[in-house]
C-alpha positions as CSV (number, residue, x, y, z in Angstrom):
1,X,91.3,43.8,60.6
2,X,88.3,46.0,61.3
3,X,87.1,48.6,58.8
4,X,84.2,51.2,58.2
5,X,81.3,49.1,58.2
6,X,82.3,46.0,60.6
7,X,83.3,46.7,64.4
8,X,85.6,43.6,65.5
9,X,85.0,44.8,69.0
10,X,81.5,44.3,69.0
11,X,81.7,40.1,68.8
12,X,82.4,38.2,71.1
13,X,85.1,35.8,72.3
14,X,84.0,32.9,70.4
15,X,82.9,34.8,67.3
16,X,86.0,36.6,66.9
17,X,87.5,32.9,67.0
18,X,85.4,31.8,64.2
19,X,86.3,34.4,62.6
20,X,90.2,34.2,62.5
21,X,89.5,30.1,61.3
22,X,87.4,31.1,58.5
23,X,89.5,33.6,57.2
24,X,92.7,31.6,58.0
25,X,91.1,28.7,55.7
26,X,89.0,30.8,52.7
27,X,91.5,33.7,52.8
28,X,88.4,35.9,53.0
29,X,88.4,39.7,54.5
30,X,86.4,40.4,57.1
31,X,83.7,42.3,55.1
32,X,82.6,39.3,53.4
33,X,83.0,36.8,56.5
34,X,81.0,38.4,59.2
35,X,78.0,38.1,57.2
36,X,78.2,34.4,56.0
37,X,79.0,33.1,59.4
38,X,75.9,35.0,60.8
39,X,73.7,33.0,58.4
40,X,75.6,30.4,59.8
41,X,75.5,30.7,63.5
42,X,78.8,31.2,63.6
43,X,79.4,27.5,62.8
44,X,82.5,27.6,61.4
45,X,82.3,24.2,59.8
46,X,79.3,24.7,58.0
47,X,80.5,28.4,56.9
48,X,83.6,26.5,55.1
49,X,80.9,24.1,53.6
50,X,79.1,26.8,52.6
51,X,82.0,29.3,51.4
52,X,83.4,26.0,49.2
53,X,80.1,24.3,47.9
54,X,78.0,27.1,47.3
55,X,75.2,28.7,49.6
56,X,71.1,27.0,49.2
57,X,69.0,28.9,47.4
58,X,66.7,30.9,50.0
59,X,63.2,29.3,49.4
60,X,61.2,31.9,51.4
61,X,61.5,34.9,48.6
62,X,60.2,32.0,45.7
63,X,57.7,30.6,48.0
64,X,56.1,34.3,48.3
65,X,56.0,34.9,44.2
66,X,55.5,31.2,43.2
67,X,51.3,30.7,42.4
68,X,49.7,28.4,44.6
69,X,50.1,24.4,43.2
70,X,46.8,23.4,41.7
71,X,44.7,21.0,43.8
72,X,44.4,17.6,42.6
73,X,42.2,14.6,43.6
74,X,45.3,13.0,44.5
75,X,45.7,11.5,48.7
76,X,47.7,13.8,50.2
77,X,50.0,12.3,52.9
78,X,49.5,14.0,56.3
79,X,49.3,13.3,59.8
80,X,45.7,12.7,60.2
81,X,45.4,9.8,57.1
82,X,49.0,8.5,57.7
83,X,52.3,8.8,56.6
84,X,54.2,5.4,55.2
85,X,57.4,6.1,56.9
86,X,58.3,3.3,54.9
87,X,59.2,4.9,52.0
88,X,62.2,6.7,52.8
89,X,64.9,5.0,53.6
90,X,66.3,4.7,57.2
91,X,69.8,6.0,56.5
92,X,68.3,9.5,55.3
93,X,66.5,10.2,58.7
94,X,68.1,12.4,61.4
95,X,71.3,11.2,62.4
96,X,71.2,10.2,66.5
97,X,74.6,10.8,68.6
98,X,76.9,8.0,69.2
99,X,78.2,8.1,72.2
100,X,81.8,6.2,73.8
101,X,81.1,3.3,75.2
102,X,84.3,2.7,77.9
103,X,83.4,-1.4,78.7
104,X,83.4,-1.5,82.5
105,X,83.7,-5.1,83.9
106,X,82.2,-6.7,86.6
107,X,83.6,-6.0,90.0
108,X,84.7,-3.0,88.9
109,X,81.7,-1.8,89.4
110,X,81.2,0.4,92.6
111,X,77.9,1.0,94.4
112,X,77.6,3.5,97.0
113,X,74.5,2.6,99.5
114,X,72.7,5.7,100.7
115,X,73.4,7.0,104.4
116,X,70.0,5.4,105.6
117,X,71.3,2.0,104.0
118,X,74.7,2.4,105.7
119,X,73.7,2.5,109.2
120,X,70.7,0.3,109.1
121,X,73.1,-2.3,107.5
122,X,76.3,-1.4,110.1
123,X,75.4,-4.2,112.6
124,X,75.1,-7.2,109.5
125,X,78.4,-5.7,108.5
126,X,79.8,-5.9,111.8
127,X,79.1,-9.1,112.1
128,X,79.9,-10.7,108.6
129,X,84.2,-9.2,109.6
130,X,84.3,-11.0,112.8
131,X,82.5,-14.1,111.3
132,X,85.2,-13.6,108.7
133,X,87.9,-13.0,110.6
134,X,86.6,-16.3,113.0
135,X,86.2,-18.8,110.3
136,X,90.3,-16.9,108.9
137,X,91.5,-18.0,112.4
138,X,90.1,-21.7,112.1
139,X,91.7,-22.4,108.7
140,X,94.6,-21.2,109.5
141,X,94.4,-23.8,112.8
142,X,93.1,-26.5,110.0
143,X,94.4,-26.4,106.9
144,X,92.0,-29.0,105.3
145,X,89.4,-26.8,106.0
146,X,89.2,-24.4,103.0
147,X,90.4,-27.0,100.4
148,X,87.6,-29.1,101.6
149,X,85.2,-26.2,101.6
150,X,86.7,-25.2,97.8
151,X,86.1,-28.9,96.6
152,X,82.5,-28.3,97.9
153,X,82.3,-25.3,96.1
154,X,83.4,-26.3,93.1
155,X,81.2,-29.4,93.1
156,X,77.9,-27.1,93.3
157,X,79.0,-24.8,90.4
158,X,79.7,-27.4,87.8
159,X,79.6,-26.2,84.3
160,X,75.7,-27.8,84.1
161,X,74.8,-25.0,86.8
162,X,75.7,-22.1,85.1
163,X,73.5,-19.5,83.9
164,X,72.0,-19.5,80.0
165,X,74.5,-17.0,79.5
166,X,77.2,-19.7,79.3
167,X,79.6,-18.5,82.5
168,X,81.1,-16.3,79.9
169,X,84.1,-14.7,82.2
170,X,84.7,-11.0,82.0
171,X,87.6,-9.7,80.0
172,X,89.8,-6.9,78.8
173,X,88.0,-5.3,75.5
174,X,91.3,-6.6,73.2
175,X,90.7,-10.3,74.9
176,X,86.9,-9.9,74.7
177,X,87.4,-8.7,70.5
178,X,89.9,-12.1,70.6
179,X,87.4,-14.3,71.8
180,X,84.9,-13.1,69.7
181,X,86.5,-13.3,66.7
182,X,87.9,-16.4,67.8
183,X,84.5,-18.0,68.4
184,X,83.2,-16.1,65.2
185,X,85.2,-18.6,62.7
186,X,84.9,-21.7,65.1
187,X,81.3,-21.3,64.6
188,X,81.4,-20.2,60.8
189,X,84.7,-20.8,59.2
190,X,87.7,-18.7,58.0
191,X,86.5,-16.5,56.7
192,X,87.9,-13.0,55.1
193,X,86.4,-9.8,57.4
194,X,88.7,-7.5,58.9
195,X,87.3,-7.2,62.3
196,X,89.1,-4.7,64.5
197,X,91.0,-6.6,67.3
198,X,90.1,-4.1,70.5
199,X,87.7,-2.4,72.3
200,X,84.7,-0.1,71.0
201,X,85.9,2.7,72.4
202,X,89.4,2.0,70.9
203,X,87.7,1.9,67.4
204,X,85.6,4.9,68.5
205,X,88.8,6.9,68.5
206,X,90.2,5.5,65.7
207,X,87.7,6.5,63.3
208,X,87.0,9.3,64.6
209,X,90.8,10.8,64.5
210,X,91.0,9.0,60.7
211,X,87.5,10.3,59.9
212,X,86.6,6.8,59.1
213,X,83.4,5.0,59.1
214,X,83.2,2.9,61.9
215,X,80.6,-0.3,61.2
216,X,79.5,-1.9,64.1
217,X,77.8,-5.2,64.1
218,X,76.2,-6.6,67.3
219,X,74.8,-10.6,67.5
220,X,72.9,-12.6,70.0
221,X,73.8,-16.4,69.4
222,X,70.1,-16.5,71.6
223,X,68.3,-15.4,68.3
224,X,67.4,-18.0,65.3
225,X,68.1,-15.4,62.9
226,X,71.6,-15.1,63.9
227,X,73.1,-18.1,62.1
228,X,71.5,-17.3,58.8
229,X,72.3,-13.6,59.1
230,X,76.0,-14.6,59.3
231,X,76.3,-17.2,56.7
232,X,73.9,-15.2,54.0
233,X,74.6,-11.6,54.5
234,X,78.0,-11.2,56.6
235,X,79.7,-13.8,54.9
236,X,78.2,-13.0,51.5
237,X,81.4,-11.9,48.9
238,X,79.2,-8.5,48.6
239,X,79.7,-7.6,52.0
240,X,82.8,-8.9,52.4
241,X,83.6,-6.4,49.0
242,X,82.4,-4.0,50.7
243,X,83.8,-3.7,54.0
244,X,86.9,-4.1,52.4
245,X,86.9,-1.7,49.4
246,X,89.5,1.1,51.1
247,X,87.6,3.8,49.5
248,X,84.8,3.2,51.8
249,X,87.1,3.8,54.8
250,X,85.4,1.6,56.9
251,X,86.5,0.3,60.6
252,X,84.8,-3.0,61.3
253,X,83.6,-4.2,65.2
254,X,81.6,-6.6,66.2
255,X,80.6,-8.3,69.3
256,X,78.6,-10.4,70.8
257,X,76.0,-8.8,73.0
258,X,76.2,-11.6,75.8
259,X,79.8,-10.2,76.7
260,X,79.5,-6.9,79.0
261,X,81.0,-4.3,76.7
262,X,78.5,-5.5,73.9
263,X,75.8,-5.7,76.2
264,X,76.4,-1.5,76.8
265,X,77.5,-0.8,73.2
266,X,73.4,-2.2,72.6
267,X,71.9,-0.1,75.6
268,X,73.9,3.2,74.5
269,X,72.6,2.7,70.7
270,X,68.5,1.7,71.3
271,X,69.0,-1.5,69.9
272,X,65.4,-2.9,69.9
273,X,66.0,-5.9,67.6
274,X,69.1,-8.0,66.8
275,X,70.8,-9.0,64.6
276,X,72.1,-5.0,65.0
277,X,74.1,-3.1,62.0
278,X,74.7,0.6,62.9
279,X,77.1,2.5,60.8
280,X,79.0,5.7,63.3
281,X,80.8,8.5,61.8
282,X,81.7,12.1,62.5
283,X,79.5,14.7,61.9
284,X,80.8,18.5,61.8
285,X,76.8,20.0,61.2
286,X,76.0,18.7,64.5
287,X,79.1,20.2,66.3
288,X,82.9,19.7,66.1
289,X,83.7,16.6,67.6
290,X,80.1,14.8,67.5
291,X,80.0,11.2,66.6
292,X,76.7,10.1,65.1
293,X,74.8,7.1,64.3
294,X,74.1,8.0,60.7
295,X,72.3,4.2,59.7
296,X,70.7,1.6,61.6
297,X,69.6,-1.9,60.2
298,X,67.8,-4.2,62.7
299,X,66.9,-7.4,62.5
300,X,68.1,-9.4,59.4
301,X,68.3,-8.2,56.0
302,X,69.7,-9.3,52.0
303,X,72.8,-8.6,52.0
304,X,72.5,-6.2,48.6
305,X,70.0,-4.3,51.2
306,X,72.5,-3.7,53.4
307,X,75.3,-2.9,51.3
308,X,72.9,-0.2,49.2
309,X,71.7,1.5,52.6
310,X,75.4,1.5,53.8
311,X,76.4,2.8,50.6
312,X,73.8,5.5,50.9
313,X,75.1,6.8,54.1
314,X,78.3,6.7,53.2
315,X,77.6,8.5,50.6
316,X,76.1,11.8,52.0
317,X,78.3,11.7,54.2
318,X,81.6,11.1,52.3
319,X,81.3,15.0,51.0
320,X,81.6,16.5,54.7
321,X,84.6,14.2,55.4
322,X,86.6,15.2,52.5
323,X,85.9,19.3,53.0
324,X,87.2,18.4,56.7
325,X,90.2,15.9,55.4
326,X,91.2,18.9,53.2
327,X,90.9,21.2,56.0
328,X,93.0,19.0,58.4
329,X,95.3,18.6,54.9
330,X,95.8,22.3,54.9
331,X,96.0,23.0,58.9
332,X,98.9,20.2,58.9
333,X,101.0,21.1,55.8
334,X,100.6,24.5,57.8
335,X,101.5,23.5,60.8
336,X,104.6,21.2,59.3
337,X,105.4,24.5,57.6
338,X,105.7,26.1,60.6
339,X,107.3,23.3,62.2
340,X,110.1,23.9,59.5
341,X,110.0,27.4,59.6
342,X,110.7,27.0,63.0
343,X,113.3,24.5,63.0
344,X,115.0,26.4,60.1
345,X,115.6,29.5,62.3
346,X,116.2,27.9,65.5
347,X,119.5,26.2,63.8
348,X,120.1,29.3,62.0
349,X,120.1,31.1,65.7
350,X,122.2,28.4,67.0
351,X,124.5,28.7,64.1
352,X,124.6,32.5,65.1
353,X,125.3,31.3,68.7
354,X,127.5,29.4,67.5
355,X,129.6,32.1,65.2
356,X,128.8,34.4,68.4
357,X,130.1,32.0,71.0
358,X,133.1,31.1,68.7
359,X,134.0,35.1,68.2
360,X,133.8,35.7,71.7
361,X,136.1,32.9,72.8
362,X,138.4,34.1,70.1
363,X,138.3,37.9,71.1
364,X,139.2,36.3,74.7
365,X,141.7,34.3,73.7
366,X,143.1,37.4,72.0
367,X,142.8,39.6,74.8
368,X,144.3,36.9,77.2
369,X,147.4,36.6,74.8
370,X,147.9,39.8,74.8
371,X,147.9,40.0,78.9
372,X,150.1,37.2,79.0
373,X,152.7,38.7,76.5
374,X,152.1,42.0,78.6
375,X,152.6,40.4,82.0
376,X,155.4,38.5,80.6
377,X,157.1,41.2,79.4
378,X,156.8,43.0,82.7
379,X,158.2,40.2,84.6
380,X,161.3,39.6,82.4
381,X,161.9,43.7,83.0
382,X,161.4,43.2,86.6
383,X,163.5,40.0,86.4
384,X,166.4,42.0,84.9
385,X,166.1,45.2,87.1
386,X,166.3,42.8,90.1
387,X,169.2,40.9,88.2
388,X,171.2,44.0,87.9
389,X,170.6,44.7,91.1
390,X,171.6,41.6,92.9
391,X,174.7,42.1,90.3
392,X,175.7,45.3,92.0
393,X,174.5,44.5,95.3
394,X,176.5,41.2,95.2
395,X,179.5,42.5,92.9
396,X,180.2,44.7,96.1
397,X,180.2,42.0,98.4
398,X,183.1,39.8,96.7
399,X,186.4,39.9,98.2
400,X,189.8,41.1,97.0
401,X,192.0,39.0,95.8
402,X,194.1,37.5,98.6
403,X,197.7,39.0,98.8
404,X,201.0,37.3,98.7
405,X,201.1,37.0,102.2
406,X,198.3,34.7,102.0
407,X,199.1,30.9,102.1
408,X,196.9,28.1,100.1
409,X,195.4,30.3,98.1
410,X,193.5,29.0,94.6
411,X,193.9,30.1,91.6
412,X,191.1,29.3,88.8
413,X,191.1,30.4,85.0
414,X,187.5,30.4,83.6
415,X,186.9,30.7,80.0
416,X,183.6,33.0,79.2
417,X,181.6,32.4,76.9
418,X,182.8,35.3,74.7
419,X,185.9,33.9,74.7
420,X,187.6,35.9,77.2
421,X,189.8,34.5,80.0
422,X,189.3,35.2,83.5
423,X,191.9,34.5,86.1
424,X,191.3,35.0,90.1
425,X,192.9,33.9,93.4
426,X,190.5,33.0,96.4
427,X,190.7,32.5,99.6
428,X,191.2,28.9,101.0
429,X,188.0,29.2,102.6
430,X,186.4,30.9,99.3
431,X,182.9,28.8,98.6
432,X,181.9,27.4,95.1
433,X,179.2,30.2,95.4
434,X,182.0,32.8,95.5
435,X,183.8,31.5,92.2
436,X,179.7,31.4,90.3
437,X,179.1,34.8,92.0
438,X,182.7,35.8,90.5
439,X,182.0,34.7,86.8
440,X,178.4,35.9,87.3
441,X,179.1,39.8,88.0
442,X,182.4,39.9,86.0
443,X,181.7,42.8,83.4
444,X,180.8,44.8,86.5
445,X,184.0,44.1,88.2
446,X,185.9,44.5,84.7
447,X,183.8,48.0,84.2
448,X,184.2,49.8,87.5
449,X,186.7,48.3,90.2
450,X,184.9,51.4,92.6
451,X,181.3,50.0,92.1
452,X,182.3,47.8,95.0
453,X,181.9,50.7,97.8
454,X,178.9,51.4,96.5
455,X,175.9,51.0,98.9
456,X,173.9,48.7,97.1
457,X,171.3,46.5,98.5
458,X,169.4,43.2,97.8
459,X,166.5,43.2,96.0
460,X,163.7,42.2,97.9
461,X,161.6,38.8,97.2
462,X,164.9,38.2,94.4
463,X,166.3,34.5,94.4
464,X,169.5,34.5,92.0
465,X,169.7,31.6,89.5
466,X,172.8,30.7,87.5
467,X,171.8,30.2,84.1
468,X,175.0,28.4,83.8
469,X,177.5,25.6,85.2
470,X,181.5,25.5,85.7
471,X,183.1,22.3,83.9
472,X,186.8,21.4,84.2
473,X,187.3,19.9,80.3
474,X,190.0,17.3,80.9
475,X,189.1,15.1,82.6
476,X,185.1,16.6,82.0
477,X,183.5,17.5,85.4
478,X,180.5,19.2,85.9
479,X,180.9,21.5,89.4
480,X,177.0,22.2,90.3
481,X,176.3,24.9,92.7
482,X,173.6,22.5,94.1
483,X,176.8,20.2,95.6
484,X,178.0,22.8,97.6
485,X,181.2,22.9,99.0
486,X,184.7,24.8,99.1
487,X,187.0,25.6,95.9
488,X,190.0,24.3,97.3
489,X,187.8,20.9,97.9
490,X,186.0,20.2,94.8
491,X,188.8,21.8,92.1
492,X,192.1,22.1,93.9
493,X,194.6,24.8,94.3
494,X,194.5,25.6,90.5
495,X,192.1,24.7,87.5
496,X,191.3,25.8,84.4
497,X,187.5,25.8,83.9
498,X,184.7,26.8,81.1
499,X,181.4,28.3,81.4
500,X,178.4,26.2,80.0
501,X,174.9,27.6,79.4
502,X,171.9,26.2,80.7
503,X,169.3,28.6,79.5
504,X,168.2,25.4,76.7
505,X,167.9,22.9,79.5
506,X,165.5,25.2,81.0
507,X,163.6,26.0,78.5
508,X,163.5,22.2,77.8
509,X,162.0,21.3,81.3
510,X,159.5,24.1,80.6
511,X,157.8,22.5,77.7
């Protein structure tokens, strides 16, 4: 941002903070900032005024040429003969700061004696515990002690021995605004004025975040003017008009000044005279976040008097509200911008995340496919090489076919699933395992009778599964391997048997 004739590094902190808002706001370059906000003081606020509304003319160069006034035999007004102060109007005069007024009840109150105070006091203190603590013990030995002592009590602070204040108990602000409000049409009717139901410092806020106008009315039910006030001027339908006209953008409190958060509201705004009408807004030429007392009416007055000094304020004031209602406009439609902006490419990232994320899990699930088909693979081809293995391993450890000198021995015929027949004596001793084993390595004992002397071993880690079960057909009977048992037990000398698959049953359980 900084160019031939302006060195950013030169300002300070602050300044080049002013700086970035004013440009930010009048789109301005730098050239043409530095200088306007150095006739301003680097008030930023009033630079904007000042940018938007058009600079004063400088009287000091028309002062110098302009001839001297003619002298007249007219008073002039000075210090020495008097000035009638009276003739310009009290909402016109320097604005005085309105400060927050946070109500502060009695007994919260804390006092801190000084040292001095303390110890010269220690010994009454001392003594007031255990005279405490004494007369504690001997109600709790007599009960009727402190309800007598409360009956007492009570008796001597009767309503008729209260102060002129009316034993007006200490509240919350919103209960001390209820009461007030409460008492306000008990005393003068229904009436139609918006009152704002909390505290002063709650309304404080309020119009100072809305940039409103915030009214406040203080009475003293101890003054005679206070009755007529009401009825002529606060009650009048040109008041009433008033306060409620929305274009005015007024917040109205009141209170009454024998409560404790009145009673400071008064003190904090040099209220001399009551009734008390004081009209607080915010004003940006003081500084940013100043509240100030911008019209003061005290004492009674008409009510088309008040309304037209109101107005007044209102008035010359309304201009600075709007430049900073636009501003606020602007900064938020910027900011909710932003806030879109924002929002917009955070869901676009997640969407990307999202794709990402989704990609990824998909590459993965690729990749692990592919490893499980791989691995898969590799196991059926270890599966078979150990298969053929155990085949020739256990093709060389079946026995011959018993001779003729051999009694008992059984005979079975087995059907294959290719349709070929496959007849075989056994021992009498011969296990179901040998007859499976049998069918199982029969195209090696078919291929090569020799392959039996052949040194094969077992494969290691290798258990054998029969993908398949013997069934005699007539009468049907399943033979499992499972059952155990001899051949000559569970078929008989002779039997004619068929090979059934049970690679689908497998698969079956599997899923």
């Amino acid at each position: 941002m900084a160019n031939a004739e302006v060195d950013i590094a030169t300002l300070t902190e602050d300044q080049q903070l002013a700086l970035q808002q004013f440009t930010s706001v009048t789109d301005q370059d730098v050239a043409t900032a530095i200088p306007l906000l150095r006739r301003c003081q680097w008030n930023v606020q009033i630079a904007i005024a000042r940018f938007f509304d058009g600079e004063p003319a400088d009287p000091v160069p028309e002062e110098q040429h302009r001839p001297p006034p003619p002298r007249t035999s007219q008073r002039q007004e000075t210090l020495v003969n008097g000035f009638n102060t009276s003739s310009i109007p009290r909402a016109s005069r320097s604005v005085e700061p309105a400060p927050r007024v946070v109500a502060q009840l009695e007994g919260q109150a804390t006092y801190q004696p000084p040292l001095l105070l303390s110890v010269v006091f220690a010994p009454f203190n001392l003594a007031y515990g255990i005279i405490s603590r004494t007369l504690g013990f001997f109600g709790y030995l007599f009960p009727f002690l402190p309800r007598l002592l409360s009956r007492l009590w009570a008796r001597n602070n009767a309503p008729g021995s209260r102060t002129a204040s009316g034993g007006r108990r200490p509240l919350s602000p919103r209960d001390t605004a209820a009461r007030f409000i409460r008492e306000f049409e008990e005393d003068y009717g229904k009436n139609s004025l918006p009152f704002y139901e909390n505290g002063y410092a709650q309304a404080f806020d309020l119009a100072k975040k809305e940039l409103n106008f915030l009214l406040v009315i203080l009475l003293s039910p101890e003054h005679d003017d206070t009755s007529s006030f009401v009825k002529d001027t606060l009650l009048s339908p040109e008041f009433v008009e008033f306060v409620r006209n929305p274009q005015n953008n007024t917040v109205l409190w009141a209170g009454n000044v024998q409560d404790a958060e009145a009673y400071q509201v008064s003190s904090a705004l040099n209220c001399t005279k009551f009734p008390f009408v004081g009209l607080i807004v915010h004003t940006p030429s003081v500084s940013s976040t100043s509240m100030s007392l911008v019209a003061r009416i005290a004492g009674p007055a008409p009510a088309p008097t008040l309304v037209s000094q109101l107005q007044n304020a209102i008035t010359q004031n309304a201009s600075a509200l709007s430049r900073i209602r636009s501003t606020r406009a602007e900064q938020d439609a910027t900011r909710r911008l932003r806030e879109e902006q924002n929002s917009a490419y955070e869901r676009s990232l997640a969407q990307d995340r999202e794709r990402a994320r989704q990609k990824r899990e998909a590459e993965a699930a690729r990749q692990r496919a592919e490893q499980e088909a791989v691995e898969k693979a590799e196991a059926q081809e270890r599966e078979q090489r150990d298969l053929e293995q155990w085949r020739r391993w256990r093709t060389s450890q079946i026995k011959e076919e018993p001779g003729p000198e051999i009694k008992d021995t059984v005979r079975i015929s087995v059907r294959l699933p290719s349709g070929e027949r496959a007849v075989r004596k056994f021992f009498p001793d011969a296990s179901l395992e040998e007859l499976y084993a049998f069918v199982e390595c029969y195209p090696l004992l078919q291929a090569n009778e020799k392959m039996k002397a052949i040194d094969s071993q077992k494969p290691q880690g290798f258990e054998q599964v029969y993908k398949f079960r013997l069934v005699s057909p007539m009468p049907r009977e399943a033979y499992e391997l499972s059952d155990g048992g001899l051949i000559r037990d569970r078929i008989g000398r002779s039997g004619n048997l068929i090979v059934e698959s049970t690679v689908d049953e497998v698969d079956e359980d599997d899923e």
